[in-house]
N, CA, C and O of each residue as an XYZ file, in Angstrom:
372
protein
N       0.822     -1.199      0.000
C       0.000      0.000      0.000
C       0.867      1.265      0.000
O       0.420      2.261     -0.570
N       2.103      1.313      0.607
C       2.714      2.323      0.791
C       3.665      2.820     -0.210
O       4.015      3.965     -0.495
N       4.099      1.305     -0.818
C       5.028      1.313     -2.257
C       4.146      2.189     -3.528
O       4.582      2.962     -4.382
N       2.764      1.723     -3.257
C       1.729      2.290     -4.967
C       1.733      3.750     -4.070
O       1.972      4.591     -4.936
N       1.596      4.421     -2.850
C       0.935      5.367     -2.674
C       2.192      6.303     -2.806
O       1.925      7.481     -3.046
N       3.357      6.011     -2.703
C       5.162      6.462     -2.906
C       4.556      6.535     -4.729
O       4.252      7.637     -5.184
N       4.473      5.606     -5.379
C       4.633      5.415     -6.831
C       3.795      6.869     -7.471
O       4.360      7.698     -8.184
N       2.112      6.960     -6.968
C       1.317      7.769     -7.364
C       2.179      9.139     -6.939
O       1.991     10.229     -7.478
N       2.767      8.994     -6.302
C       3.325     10.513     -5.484
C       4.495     10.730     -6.349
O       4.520     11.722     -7.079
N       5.271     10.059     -6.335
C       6.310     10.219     -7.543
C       5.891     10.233     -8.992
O       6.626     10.856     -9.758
N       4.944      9.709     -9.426
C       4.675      9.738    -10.964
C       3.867     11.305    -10.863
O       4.315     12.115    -11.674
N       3.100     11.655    -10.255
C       2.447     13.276    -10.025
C       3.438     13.896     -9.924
O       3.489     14.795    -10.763
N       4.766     13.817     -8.903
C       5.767     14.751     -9.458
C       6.533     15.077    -10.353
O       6.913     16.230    -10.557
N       6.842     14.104    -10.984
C       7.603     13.831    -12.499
C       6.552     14.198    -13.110
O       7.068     15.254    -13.479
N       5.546     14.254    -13.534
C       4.612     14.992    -14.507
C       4.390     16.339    -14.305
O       4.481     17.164    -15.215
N       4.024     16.686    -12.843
C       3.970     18.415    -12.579
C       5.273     18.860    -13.090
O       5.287     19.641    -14.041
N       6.556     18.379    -12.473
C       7.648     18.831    -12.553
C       8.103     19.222    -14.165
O       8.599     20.265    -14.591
N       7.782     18.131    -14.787
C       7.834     18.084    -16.247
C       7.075     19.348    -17.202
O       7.594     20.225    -17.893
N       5.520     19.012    -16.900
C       4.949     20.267    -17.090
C       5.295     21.958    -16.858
O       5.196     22.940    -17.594
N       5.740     21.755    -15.473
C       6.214     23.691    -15.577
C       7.843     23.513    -16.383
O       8.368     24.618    -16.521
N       8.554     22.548    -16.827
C       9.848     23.107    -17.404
C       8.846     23.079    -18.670
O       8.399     24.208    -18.870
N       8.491     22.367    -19.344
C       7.553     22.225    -20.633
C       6.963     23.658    -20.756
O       6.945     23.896    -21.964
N       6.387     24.911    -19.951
C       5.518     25.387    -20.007
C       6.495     26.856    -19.382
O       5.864     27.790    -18.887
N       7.314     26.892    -19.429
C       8.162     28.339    -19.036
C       8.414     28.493    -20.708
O       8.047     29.661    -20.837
N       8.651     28.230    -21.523
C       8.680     29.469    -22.464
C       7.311     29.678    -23.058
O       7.109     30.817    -23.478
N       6.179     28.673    -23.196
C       5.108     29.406    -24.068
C       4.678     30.836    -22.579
O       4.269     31.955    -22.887
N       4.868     30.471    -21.355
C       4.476     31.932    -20.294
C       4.987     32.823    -20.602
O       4.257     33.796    -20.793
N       6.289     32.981    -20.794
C       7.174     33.827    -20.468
C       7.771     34.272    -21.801
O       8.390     35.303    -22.062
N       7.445     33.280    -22.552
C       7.903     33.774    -24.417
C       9.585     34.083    -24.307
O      10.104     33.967    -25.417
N      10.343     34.368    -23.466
C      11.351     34.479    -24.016
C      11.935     34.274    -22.204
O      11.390     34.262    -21.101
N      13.717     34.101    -22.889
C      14.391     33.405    -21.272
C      14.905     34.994    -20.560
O      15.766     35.766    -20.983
N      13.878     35.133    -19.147
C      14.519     36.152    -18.766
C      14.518     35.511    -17.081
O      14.241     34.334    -16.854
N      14.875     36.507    -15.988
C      15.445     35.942    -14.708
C      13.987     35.215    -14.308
O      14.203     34.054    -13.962
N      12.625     35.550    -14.258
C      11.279     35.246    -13.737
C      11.652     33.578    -14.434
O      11.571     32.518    -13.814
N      12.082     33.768    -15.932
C      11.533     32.384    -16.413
C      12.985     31.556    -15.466
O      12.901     31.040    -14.351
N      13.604     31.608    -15.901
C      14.897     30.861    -15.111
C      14.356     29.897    -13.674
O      14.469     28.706    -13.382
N      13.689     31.166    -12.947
C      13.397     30.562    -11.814
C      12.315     29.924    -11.982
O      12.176     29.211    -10.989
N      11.408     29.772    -12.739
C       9.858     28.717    -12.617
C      10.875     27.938    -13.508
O      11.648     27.530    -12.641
N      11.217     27.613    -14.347
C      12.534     26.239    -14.711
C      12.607     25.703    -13.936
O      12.027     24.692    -13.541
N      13.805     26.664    -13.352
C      14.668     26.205    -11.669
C      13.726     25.237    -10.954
O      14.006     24.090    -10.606
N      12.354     25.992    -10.759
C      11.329     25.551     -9.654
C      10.985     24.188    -10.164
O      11.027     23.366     -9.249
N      10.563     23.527    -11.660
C      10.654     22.820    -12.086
C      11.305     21.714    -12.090
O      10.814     20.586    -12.075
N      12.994     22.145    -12.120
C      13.966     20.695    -12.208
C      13.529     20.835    -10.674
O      12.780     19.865    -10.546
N      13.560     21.346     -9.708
C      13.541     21.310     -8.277
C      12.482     19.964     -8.471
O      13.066     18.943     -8.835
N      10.834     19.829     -8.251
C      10.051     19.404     -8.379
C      10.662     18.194     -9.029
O      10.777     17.334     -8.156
N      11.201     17.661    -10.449
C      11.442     16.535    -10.922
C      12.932     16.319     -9.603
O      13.036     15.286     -8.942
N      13.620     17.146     -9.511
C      14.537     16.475     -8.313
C      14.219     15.778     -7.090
O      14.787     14.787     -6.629
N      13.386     16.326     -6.691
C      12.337     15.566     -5.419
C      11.684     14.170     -5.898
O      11.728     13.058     -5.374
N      11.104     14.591     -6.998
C      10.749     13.218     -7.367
C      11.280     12.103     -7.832
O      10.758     10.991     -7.891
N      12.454     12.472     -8.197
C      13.438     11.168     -8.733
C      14.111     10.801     -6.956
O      14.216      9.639     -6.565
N      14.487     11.968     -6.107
C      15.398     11.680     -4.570
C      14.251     10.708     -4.295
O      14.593      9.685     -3.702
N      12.640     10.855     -4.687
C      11.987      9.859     -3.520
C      11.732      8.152     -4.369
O      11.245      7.131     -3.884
N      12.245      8.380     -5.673
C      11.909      7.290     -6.513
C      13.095      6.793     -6.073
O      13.000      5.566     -6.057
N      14.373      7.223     -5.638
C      15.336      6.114     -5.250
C      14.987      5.679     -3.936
O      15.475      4.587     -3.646
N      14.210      6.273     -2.965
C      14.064      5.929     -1.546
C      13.004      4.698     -1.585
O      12.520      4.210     -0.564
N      12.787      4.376     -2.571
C      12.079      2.772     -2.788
C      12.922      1.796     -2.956
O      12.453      0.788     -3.484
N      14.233      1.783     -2.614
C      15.398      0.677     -3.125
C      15.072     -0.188     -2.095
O      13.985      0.136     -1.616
N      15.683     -1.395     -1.422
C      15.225     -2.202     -0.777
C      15.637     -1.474      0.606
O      15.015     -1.755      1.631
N      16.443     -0.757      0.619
C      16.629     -0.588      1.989
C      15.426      0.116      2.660
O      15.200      0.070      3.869
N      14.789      0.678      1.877
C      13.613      2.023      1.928
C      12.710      0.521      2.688
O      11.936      0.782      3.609
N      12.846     -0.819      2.298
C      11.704     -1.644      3.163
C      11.858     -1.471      4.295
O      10.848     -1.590      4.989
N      13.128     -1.129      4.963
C      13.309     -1.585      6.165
C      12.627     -0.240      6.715
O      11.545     -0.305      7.299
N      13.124      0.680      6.561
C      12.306      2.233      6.609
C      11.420      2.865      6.205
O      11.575      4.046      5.893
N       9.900      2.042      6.078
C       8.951      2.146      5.124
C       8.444      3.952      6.141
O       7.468      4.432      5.565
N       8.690      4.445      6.804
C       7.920      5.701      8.003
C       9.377      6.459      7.380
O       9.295      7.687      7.359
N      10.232      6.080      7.049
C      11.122      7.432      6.926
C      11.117      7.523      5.157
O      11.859      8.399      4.714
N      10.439      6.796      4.246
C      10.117      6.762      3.297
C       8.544      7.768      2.975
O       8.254      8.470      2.006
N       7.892      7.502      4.043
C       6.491      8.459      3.874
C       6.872      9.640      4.055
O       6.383     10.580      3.428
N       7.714      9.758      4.858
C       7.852     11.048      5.706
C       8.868     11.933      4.856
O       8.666     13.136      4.689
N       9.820     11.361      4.403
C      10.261     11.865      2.538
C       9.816     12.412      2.040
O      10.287     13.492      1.685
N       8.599     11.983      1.702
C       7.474     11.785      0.416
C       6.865     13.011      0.520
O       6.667     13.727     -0.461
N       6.457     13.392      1.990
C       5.585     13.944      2.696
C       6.239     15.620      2.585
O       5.703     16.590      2.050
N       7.494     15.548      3.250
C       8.528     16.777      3.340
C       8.757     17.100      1.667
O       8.719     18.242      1.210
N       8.968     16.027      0.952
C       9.493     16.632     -0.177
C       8.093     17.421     -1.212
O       8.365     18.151     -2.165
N       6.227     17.011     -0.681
C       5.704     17.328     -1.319
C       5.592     18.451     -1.104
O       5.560     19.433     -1.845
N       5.473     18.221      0.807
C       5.022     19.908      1.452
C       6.213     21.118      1.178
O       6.135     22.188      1.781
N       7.290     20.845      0.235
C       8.494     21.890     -0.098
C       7.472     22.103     -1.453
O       6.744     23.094     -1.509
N       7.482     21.464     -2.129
C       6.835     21.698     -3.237
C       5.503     22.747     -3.302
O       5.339     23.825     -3.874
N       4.734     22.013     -2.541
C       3.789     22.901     -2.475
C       3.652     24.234     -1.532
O       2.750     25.056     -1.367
N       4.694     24.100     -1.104
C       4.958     25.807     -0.712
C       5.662     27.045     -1.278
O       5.565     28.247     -1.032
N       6.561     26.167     -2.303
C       7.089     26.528     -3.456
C       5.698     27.111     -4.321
O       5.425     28.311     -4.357
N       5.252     26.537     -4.692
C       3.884     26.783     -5.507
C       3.457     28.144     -5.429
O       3.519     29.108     -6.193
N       2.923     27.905     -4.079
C       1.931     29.080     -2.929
C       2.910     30.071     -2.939
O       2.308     31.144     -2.969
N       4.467     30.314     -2.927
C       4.526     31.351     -2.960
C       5.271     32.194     -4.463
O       5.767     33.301     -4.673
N       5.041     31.132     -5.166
C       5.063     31.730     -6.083
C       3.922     32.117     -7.253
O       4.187     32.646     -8.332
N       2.431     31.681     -6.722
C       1.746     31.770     -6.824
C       0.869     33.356     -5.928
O      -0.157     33.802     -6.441
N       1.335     33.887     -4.883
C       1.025     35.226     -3.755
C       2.327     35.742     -4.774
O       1.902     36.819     -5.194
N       3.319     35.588     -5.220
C       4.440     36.778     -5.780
C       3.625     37.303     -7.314
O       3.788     38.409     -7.830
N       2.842     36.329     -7.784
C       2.760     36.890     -9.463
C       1.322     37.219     -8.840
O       1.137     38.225     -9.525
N       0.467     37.153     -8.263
C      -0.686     37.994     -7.742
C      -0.665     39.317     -6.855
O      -1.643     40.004     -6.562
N       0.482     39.496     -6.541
C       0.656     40.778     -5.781
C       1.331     41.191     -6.594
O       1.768     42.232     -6.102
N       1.812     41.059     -7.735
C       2.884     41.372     -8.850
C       1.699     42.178     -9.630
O       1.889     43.365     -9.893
N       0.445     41.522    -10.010
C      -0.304     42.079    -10.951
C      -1.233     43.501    -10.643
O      -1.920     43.995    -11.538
């Protein structure tokens, strides 16, 4: 249960992650410091998700609670990442 619910969590990040590098130049139309950093924010996001796709190796059985808790830290970075870059381009406008 914990291996598919790691898997769904990692395959959602590799796709979000994928999506905003995919999707910084049709926003931003051309490479300036704003786009750099939603990139940046991007490989960040696929980096988390590949650090937690290795934390499934066998040793990760023996540590199945420090494997959630990974999962967990690396989403809640993410999604605070999001939120505030989501309050910067709304107080921006």
């Amino acid at each position: 249960m914990i291996r598919k619910a790691v898997w769904v969590l990692v395959s959602s990040g590799l796709l979000l992650g994928l999506l905003h590098l995919i999707l910084t130049l049709p926003i931003y139309g051309r490479l300036s410091l704003e786009a750099l950093w939603f990139a940046g924010s991007g490989l960040a996001v696929v980096c988390c998700a590949l650090m937690n796709s290795a934390s499934t190796g066998s040793l990760a059985k023996l540590a199945s609670c420090s494997m959630v808790w990974s999962s967990m830290v690396s989403i809640s970075v993410v999604i605070v990442f999001i939120l505030c870059f989501l309050l910067f381009h709304w107080h921006c406008l």
